[in-house]
ZAFI-879180 format. One line per 5 residues: number of its first residue (from 1); their letters; for each residue x negated, y, z of N, C-alpha, C, O. Coordinates in Angstrom, 1 decimal, padded with zeros to 4 digits. Each point is the difference from the previous one (the first is absolute). Layout:
BEGIN
NUM> a> X,Y,Z,X,Y,Z,X,Y,Z,X,Y,Z  ...;
% end
This chain:
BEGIN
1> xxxxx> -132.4,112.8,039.1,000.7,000.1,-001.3,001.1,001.1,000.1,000.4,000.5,-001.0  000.3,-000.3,002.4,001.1,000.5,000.0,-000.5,001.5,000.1,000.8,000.8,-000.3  -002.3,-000.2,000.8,-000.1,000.6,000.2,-000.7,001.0,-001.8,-000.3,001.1,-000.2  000.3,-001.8,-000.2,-000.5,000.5,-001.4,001.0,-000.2,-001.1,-000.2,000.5,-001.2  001.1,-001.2,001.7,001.3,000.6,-001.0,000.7,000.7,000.4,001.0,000.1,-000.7;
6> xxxxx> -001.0,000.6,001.8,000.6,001.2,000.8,-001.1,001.3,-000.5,000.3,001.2,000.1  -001.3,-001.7,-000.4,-001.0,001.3,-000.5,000.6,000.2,-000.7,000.7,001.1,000.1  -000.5,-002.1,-001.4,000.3,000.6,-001.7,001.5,000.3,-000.3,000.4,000.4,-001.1  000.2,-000.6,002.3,001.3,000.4,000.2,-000.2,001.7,000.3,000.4,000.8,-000.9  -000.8,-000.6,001.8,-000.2,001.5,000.3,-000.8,000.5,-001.0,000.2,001.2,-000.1;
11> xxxxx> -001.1,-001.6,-000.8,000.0,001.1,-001.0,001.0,000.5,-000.9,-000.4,001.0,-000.7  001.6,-001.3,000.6,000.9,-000.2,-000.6,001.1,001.0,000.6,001.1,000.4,-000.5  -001.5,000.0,001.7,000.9,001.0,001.1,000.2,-000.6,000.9,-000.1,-001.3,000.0  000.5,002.2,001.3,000.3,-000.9,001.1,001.4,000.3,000.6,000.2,000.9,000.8  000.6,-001.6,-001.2,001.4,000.3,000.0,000.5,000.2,001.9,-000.9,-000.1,000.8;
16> xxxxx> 001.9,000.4,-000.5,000.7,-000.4,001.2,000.8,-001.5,000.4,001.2,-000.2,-000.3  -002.1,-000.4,001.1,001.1,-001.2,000.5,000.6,-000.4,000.9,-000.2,000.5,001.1  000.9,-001.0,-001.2,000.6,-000.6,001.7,-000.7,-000.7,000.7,-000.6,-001.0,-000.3  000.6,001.4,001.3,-000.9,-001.6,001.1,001.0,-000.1,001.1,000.6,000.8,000.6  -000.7,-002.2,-000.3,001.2,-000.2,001.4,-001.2,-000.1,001.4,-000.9,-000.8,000.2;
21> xxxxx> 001.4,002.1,000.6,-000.8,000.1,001.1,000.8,-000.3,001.1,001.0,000.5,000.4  -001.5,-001.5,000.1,000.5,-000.7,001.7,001.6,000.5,-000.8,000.4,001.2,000.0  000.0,-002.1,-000.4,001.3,000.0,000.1,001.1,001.7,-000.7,001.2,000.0,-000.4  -002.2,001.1,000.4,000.3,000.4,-001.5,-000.8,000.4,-001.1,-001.2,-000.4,-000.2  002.0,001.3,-000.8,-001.0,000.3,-001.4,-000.1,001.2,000.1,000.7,000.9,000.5;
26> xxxxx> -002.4,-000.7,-001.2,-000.3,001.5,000.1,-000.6,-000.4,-001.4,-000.4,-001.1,-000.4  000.3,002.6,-000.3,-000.9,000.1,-001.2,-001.1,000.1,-000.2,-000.3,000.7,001.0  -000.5,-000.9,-001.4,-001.9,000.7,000.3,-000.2,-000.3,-001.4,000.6,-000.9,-000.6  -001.7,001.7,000.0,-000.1,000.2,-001.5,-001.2,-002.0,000.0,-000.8,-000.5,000.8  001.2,000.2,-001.7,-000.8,-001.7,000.0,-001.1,-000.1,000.1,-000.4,-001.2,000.1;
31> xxxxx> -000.6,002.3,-000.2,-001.5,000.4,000.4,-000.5,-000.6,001.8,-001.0,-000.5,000.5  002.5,000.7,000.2,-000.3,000.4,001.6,-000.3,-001.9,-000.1,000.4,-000.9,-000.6  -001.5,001.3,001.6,-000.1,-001.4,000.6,001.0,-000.4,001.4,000.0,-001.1,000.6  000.6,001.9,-000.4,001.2,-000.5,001.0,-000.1,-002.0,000.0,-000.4,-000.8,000.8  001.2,000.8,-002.0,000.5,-001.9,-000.3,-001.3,-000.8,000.4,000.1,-000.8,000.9;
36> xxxxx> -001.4,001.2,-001.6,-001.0,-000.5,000.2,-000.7,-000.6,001.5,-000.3,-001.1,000.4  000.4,002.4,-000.1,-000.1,-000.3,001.6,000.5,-001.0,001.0,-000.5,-000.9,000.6  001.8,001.3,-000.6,000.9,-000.7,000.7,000.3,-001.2,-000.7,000.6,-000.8,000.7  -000.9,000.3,-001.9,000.0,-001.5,-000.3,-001.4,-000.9,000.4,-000.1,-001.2,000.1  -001.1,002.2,000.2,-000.8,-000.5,000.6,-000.4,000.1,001.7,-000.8,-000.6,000.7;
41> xxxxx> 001.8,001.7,-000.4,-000.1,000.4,001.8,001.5,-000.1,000.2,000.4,001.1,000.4  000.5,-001.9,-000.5,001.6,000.3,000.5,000.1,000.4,001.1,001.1,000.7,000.0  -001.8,-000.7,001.1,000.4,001.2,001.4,-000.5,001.2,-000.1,-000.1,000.7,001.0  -000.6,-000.1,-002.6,-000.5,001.2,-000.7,001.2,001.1,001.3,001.0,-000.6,000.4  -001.2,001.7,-000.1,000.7,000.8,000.2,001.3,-000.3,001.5,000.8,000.8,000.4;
46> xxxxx> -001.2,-002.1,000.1,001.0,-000.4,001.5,-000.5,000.8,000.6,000.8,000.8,000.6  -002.1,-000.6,-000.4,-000.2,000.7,001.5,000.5,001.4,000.3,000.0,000.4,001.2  000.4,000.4,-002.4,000.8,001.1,000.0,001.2,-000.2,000.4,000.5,001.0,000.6  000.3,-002.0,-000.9,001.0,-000.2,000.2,-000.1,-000.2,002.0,000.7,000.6,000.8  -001.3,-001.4,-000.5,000.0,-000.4,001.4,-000.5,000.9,001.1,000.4,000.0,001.1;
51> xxxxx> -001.7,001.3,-001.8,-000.3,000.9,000.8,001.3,000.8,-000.4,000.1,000.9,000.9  000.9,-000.7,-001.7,000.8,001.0,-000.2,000.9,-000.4,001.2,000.1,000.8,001.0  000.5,-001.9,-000.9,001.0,-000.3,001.0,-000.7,-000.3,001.6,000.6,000.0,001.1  -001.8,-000.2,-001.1,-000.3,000.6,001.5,-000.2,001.3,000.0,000.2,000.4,001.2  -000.6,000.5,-002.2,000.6,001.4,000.6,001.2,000.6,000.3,000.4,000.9,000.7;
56> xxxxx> 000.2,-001.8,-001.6,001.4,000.5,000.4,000.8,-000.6,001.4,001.0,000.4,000.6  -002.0,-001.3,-000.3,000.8,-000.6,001.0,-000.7,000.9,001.5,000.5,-000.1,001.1  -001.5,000.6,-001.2,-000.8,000.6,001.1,000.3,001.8,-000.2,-000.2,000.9,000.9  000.7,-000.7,-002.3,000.4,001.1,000.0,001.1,000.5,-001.1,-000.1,000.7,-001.0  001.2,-001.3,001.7,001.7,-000.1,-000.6,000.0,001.6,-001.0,000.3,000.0,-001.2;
61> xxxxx> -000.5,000.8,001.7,-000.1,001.4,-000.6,-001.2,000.2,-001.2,-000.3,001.1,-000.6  -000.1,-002.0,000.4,-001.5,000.2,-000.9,000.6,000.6,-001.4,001.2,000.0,-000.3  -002.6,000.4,-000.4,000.0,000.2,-001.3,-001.1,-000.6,-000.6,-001.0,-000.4,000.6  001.2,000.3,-002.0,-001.2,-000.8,-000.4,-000.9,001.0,-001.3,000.8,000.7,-000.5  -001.8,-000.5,000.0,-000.8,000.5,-001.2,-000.7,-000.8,-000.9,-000.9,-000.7,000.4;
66> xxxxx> 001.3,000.6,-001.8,-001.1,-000.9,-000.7,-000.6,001.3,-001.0,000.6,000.5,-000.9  -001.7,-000.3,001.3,-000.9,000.2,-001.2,-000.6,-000.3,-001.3,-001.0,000.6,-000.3  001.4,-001.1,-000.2,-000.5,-000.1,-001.4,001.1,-001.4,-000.2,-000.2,-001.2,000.1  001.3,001.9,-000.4,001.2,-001.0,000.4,000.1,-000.6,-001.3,001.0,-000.7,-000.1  -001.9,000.8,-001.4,000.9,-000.8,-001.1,001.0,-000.3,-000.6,000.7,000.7,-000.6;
71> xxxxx> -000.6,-002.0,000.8,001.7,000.0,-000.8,001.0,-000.4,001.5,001.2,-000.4,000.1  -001.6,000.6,000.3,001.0,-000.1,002.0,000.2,-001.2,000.2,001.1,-000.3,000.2  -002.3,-000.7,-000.2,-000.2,-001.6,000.3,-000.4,000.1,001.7,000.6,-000.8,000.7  -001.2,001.5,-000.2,-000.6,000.4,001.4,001.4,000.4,001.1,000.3,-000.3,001.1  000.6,001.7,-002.6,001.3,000.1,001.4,000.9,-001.1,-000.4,000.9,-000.2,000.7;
76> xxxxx> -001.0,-000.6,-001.7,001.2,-001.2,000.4,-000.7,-000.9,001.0,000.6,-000.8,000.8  -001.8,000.9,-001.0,-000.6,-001.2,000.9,000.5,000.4,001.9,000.2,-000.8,000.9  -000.2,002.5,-000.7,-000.1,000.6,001.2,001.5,000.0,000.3,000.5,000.1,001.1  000.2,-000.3,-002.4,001.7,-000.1,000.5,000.4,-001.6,000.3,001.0,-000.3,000.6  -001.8,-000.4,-001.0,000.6,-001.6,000.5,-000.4,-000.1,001.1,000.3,-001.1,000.5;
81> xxxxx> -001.0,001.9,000.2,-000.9,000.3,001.2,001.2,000.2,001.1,000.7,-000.8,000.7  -000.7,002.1,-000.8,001.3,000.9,000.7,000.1,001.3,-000.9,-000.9,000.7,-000.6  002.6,-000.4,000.7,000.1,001.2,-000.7,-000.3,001.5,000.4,000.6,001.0,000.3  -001.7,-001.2,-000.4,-000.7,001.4,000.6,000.0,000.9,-001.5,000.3,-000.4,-001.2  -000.5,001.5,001.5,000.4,001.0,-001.0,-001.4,000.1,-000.4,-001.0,000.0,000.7;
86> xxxxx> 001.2,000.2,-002.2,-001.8,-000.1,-000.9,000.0,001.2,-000.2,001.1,000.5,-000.1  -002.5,000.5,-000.1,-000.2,000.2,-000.9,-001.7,-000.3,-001.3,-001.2,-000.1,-000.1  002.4,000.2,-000.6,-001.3,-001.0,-001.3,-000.6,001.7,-000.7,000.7,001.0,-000.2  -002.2,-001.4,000.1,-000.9,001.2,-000.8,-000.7,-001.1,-000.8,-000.5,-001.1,000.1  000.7,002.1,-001.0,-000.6,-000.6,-001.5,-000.3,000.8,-001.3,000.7,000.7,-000.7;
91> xxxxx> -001.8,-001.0,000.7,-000.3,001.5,-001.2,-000.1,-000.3,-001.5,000.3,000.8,-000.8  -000.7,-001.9,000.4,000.2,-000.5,-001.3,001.5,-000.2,-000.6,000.7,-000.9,000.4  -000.2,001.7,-001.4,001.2,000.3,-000.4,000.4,-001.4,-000.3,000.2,-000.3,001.2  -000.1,-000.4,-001.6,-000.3,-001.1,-000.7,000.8,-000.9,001.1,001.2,-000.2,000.2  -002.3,-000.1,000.2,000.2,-000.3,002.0,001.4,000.5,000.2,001.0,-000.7,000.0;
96> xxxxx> -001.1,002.1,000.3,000.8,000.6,000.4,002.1,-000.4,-000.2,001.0,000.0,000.7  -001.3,-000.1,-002.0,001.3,-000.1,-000.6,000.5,-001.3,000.2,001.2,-000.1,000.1  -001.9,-001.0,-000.1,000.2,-001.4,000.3,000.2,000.1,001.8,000.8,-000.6,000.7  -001.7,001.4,-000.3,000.1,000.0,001.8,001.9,000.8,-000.1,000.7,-000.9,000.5  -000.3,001.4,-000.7,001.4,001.1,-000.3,000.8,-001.0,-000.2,000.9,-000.1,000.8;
101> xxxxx> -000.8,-000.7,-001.6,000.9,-001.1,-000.9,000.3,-001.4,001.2,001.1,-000.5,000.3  -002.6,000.2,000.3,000.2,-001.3,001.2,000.4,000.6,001.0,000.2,-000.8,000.9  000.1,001.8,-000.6,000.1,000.4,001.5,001.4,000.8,000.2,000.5,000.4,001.0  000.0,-000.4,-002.5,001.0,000.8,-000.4,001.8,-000.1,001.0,000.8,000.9,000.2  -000.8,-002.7,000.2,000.9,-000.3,000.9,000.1,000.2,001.3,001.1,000.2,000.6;
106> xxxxx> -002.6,-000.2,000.0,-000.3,000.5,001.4,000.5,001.3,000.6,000.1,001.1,-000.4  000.1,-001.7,001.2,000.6,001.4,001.1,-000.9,000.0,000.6,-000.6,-001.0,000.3  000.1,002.8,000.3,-001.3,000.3,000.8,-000.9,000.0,-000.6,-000.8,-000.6,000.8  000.1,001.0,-002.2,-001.0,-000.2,-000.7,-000.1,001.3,-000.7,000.9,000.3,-000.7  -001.8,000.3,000.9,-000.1,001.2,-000.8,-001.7,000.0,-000.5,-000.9,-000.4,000.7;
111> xxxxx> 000.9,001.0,-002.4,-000.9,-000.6,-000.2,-001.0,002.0,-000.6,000.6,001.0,-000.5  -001.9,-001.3,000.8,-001.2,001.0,-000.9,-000.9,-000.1,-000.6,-001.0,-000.7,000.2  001.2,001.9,-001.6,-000.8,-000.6,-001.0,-001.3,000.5,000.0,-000.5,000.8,-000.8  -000.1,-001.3,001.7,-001.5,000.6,000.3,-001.1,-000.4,-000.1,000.2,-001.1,000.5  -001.5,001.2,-000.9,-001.3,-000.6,000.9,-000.5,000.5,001.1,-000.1,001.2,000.0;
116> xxxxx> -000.4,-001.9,001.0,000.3,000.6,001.6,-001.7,000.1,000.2,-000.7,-001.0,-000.3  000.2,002.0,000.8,-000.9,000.1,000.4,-000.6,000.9,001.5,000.8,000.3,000.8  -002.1,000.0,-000.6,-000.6,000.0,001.5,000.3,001.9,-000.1,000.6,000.7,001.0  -000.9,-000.2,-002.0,000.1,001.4,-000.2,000.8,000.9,-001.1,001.0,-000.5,-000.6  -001.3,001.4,000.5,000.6,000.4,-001.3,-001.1,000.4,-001.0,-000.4,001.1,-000.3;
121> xxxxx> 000.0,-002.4,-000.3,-001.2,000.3,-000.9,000.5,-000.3,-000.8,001.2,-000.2,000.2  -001.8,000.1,-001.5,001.1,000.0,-001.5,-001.2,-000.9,-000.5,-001.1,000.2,000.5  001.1,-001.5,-001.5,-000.3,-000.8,-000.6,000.0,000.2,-001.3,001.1,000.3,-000.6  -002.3,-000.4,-000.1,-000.3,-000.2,-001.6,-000.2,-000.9,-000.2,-001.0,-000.4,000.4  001.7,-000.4,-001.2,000.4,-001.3,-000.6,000.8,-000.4,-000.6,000.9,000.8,-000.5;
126> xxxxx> -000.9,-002.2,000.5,001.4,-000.7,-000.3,000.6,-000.9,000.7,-000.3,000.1,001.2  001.0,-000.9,-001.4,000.9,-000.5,000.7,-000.4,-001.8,-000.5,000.1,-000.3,-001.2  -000.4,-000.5,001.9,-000.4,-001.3,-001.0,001.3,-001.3,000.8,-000.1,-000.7,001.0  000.8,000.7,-001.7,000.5,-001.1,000.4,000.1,-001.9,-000.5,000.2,-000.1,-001.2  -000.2,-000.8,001.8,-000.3,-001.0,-000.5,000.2,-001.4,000.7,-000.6,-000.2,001.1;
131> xxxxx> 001.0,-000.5,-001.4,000.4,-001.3,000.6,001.1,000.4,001.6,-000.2,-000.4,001.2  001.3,001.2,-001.7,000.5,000.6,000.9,-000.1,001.1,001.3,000.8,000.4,000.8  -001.8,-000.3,-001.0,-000.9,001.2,000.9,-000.2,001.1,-000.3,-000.7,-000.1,-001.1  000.8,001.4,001.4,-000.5,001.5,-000.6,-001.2,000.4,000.3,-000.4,-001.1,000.5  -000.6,002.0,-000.5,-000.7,000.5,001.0,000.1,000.9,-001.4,000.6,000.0,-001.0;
136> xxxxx> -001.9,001.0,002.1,-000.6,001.5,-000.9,-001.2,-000.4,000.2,-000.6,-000.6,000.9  000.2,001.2,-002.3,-001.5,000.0,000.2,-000.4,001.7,-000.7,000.2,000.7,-000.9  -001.1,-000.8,002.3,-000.8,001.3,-000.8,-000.7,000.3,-000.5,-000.9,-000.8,-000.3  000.7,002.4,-000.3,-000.9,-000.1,-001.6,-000.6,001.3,000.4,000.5,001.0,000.5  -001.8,-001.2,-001.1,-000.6,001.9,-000.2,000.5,000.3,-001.3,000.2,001.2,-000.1;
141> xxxxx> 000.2,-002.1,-001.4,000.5,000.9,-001.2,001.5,000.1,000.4,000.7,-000.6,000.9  -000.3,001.5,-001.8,000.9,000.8,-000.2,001.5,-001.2,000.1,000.3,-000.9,-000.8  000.2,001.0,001.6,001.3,-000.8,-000.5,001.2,000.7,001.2,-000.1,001.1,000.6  001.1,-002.2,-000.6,001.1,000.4,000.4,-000.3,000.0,001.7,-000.5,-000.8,000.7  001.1,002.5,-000.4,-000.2,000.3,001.3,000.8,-000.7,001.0,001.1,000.1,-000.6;
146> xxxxx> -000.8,-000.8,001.8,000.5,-000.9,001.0,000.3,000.8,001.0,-001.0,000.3,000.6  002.1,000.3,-000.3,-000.4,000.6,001.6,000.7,-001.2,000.8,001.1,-000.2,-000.4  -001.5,-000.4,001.2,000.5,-000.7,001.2,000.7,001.3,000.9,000.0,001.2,-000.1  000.6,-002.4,001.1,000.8,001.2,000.9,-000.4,-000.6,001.4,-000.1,-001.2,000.0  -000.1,001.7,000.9,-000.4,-000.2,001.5,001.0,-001.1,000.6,001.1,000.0,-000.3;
151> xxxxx> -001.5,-000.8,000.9,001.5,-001.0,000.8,000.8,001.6,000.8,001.2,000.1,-000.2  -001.7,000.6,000.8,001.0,000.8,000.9,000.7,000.8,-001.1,001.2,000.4,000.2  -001.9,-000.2,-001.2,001.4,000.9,-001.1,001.2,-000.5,-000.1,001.1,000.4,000.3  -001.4,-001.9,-001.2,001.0,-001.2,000.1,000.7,-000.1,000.7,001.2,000.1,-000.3  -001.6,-000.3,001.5,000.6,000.3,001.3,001.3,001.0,000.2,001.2,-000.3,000.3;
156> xxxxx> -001.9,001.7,-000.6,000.6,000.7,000.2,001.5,-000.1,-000.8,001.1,000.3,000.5  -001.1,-000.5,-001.4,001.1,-000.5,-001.0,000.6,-001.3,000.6,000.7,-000.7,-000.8  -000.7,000.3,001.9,000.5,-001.3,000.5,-000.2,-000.1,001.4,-000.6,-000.9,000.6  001.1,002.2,000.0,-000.4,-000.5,001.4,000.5,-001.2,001.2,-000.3,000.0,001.2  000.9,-000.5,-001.6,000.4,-001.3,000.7,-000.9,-000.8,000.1,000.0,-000.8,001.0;
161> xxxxx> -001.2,000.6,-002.2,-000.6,-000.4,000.3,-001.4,000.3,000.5,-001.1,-000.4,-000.3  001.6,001.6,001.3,-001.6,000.5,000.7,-000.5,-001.1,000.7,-001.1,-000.6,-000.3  001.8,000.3,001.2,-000.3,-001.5,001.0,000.1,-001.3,000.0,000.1,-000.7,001.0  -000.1,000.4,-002.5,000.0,-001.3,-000.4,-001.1,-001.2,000.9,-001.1,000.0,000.5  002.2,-000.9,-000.7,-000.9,-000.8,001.1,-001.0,-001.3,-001.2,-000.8,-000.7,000.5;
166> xxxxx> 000.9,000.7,-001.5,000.0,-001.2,-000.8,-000.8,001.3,-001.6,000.5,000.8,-000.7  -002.0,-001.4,000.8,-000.4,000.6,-001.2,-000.5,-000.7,-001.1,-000.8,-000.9,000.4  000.8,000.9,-001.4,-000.7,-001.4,-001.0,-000.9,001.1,-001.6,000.6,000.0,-001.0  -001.2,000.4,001.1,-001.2,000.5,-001.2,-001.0,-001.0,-000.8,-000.9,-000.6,000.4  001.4,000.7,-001.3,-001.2,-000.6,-001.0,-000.6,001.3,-000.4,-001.0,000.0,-000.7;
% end
């Protein structure tokens, strides 16, 4: 029931809300199944937290990478962990602006607005996002061109994090 008056809610737009994560609040537009999850998996997302703080504890100097970082639910998860320095990539603007806004208090967090990929090939498509998730899908007709950027470009714009010990990609 809850799940079908949340449909006819979102035809209506999908606003931005608050959600209280482990103890704080992040925004995510009311589409994201974030809540969903974690009211049905509540240790949803511990194990980041626990692999973050044994890296940090095996390697005091680490850095950490999230890939398709969202609204920055993964680096709060990786900071209750240990304060290892993030960087969050995220290519859906959307995403993006909500990932900028949660992470906005963090020290050590530098964030890119990218889609990361194996080469430098360029994508014909769009962009589909939905129940909190982005992806691309690609197309032989005509639509909006994607270029992804290589992880070592990214990189290169952030070299601290060449030798990250801690990686997390969706």
């Amino acid at each position: 029931a809850g799940r079908g008056l949340r449909q006819q809610l979102l035809r209506l737009g999908d606003p931005v809300v608050v959600y209280p994560f482990d103890g704080q609040r992040i925004e995510l537009p009311f589409s994201h199944d974030l809540p969903l999850i974690r009211h049905v998996q509540p240790q949803y997302m511990t194990n980041v937290t626990r692999v973050a703080r044994q890296v940090a504890v095996k390697y005091p100097a680490a850095t950490a990478i999230d890939i398709g970082a969202n609204v920055g639910d993964t680096i709060l998860a990786i900071r209750q962990g240990a304060p290892l320095p993030v960087l969050g990539v995220e290519g859906n603007a959307t995403f993006y602006q909500l990932l900028r806004a949660n992470t906005s208090t963090l020290q050590d967090v530098e964030l890119n607005q990218s889609f990361v990929s194996y080469g430098a090939e360029i994508v014909s498509g769009s962009l589909r996002a939905e129940h909190g998730t982005a992806s691309l899908v690609s197309s032989t007709e005509p639509g909006k061109i994607i270029r992804p950027k290589p992880l070592v470009e990214i990189l290169r714009a952030h070299p601290r994090f060449l030798e990250a010990r801690l990686l997390k990609v969706d």
